[in-house]
N, C-alpha and C positions, 0 to 999 in steps of 0.2 A: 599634967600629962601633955606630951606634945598635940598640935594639931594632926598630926597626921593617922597617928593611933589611935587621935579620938575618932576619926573617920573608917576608919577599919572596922572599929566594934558597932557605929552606928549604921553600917552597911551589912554587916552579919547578922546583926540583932534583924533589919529588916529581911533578909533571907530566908530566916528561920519562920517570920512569921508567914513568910508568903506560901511556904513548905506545906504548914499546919492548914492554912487556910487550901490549899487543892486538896489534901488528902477527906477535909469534910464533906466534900460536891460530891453528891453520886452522880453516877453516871445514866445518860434519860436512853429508856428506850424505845422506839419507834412505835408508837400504832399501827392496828392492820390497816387503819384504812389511808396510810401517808408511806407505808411500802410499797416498791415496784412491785408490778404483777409480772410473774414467768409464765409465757403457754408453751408448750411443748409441740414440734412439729414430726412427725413418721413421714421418716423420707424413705425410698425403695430407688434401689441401686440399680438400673438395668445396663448392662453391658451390652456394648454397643460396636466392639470390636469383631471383625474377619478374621483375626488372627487366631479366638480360641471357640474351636466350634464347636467343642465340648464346655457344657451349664456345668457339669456336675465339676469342672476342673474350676471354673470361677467362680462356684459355690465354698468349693474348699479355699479357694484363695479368699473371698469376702470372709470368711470365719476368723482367719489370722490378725493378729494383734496390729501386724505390720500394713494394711490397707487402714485398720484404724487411724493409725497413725498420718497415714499420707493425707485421708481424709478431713481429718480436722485441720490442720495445715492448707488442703484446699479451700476449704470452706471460708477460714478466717482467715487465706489470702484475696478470697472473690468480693467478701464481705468490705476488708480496708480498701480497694479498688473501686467497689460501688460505692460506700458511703463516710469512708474517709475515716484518719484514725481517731477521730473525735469522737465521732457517733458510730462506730462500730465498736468500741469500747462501751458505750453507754447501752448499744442492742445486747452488747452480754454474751455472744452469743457461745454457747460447750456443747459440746456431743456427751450424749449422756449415756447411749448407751449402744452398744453394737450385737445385734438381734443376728446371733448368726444366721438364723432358718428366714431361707429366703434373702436375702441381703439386705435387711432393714436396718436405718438408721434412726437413734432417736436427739433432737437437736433440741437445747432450749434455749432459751430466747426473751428480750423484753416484750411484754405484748404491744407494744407501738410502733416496735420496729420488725414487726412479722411476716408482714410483705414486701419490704426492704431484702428479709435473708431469702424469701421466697425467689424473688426476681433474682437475688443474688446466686444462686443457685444454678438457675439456667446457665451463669457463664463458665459452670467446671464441665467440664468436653473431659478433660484426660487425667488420669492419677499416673504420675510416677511408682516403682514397685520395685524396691531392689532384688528382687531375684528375677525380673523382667528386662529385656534387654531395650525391649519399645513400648510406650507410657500403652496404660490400659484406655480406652476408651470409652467413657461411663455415661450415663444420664441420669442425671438423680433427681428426682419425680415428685415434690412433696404431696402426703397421701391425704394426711389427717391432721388438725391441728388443734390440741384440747390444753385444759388448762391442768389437767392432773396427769400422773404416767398411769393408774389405773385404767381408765378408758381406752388408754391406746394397747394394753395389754389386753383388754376386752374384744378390741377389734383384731387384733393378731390370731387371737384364741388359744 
């Protein structure tokens, strides 16, 4: 046999076995106690603008899918801003849930970096709104911060 074809089967022959040998490993999974912990923060929307001096008009806008939107966009642009794209990927941070009653927000979050989205927080002043011609004006106030979302449905009532 030539050299060169003996080198072809003795590099196949080793493929195959390296194939066999991963599909054996299972795969390990994490302990509770070497997973990150999430806490959940209730954030409350107050608006802050002159322009809409009707609540019930901003109440019906907080309800909409499309404040949702703007919202998380503010939040995880205040967030890369204060703590950069390293560690604002590592805070995790998602809105989890949009409380239409009342204009509550719920955010969660790595529990080490909680005060990080807290402070972060202070710096959204305005949401954009496409059916708004001039950005809303908002304050958004963190309320409560628990490690479960029962508790925060507890306090809502």
């Amino acid at each position: 046999m030539p050299i060169f074809v003996n080198c072809i089967i003795k590099m196949n022959k080793t493929k195959q076995i390296k194939k066999g040998a991963a599909k054996e490993s299972p795969t390990k999974i994490l302990k509770n106690s070497l997973r990150e912990r999430k806490r959940y923060l209730l954030i409350k929307i107050i608006p802050f603008s002159r322009d809409l001096p009707d609540y019930n008009l901003l109440n019906n806008t907080l309800e909409s899918a499309k404040i949702h939107d703007s919202l998380s966009r503010a939040i995880i642009h205040t967030a890369k801003l204060l703590l950069g794209i390293i560690s604002s990927s590592r805070a995790g941070t998602r809105i989890m849930k949009n409380l239409s009653n009342k204009g509550y927000i719920v955010i969660r979050c790595n529990r080490t970096y909680v005060d990080y989205i807290k402070s972060s927080l202070s710096l959204i002043t305005e949401i954009s709104l496409p059916g708004l011609k001039n950005p809303l004006k908002i304050i958004a106030e963190p309320i409560l911060v628990s490690g479960s979302l029962h508790k925060i449905k507890e306090r809502l009532g």
